[in-house]
N, C-alpha and C positions, 0 to 999 in steps of 0.2 A: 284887185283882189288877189289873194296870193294863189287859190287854188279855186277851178272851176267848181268842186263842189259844194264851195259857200254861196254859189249864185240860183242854184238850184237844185233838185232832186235829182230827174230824169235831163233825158239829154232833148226830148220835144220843150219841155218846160225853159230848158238854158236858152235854145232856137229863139222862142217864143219873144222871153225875155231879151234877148241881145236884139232882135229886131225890134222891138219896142225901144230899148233905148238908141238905138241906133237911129232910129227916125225921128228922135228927140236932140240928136247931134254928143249925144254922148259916145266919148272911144272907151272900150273896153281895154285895159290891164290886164293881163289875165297870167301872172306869173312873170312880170318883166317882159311878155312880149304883147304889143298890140293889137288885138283881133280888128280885121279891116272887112269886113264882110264883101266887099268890092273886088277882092284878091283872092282865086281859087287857091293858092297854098294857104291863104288864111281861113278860108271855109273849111278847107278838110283837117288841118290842126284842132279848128274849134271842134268841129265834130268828131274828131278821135281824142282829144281831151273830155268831150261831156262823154263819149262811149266807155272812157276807162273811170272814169270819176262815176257814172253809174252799177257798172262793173264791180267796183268794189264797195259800191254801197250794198249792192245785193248780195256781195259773199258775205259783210256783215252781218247780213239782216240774215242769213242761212244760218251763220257761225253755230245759236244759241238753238236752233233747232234739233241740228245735228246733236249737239250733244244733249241735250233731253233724249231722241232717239236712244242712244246708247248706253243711256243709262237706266233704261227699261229692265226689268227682271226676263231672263233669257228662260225658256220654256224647258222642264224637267220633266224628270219619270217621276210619276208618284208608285207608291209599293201596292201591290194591289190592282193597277189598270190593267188594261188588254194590252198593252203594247210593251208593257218592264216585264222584262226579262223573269225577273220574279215568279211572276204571275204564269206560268206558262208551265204545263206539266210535261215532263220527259215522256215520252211515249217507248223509246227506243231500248 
């Protein structure tokens, strides 16, 4: 696969999955280099690759929130309430 994120969602789900096929004798691809789950630099690559491929799934999945946020009607004076200016008798 070219990028971890075609394998899975989350980064327990990728875990999940590479150990299933790993006990099936399948070697993972994973970008031109081989995930060896037997080899601690291989563990923690896998695991900072599924960290950042989930990583940016989630700022995806933010993106379209944020901007509905923003595009909210922002809060005014109406003419007439207690707090505009308007509204307010000089006493002085």
């Amino acid at each position: 696969m070219t990028k971890l994120d075609r394998l899975a969602r989350s980064l327990p789900d990728a875990r999940d999955i590479a150990d299933e096929l790993t006990l099936k004798g399948v070697t993972l691809n994973v970008g031109g280099s081989i995930y060896d789950p037997h080899d601690p630099v291989g563990k923690l690559l896998f695991n900072v690759l599924g960290m950042v491929a989930e990583f940016e799934s989630d700022l995806i999945r933010a993106g379209p929130a944020k901007a509905w946020r923003s595009r909210r009607p922002k809060a005014s004076f109406e003419v007439g309430s207690p707090s505009s200016p308007k509204s307010r008798n000089p006493t002085s």
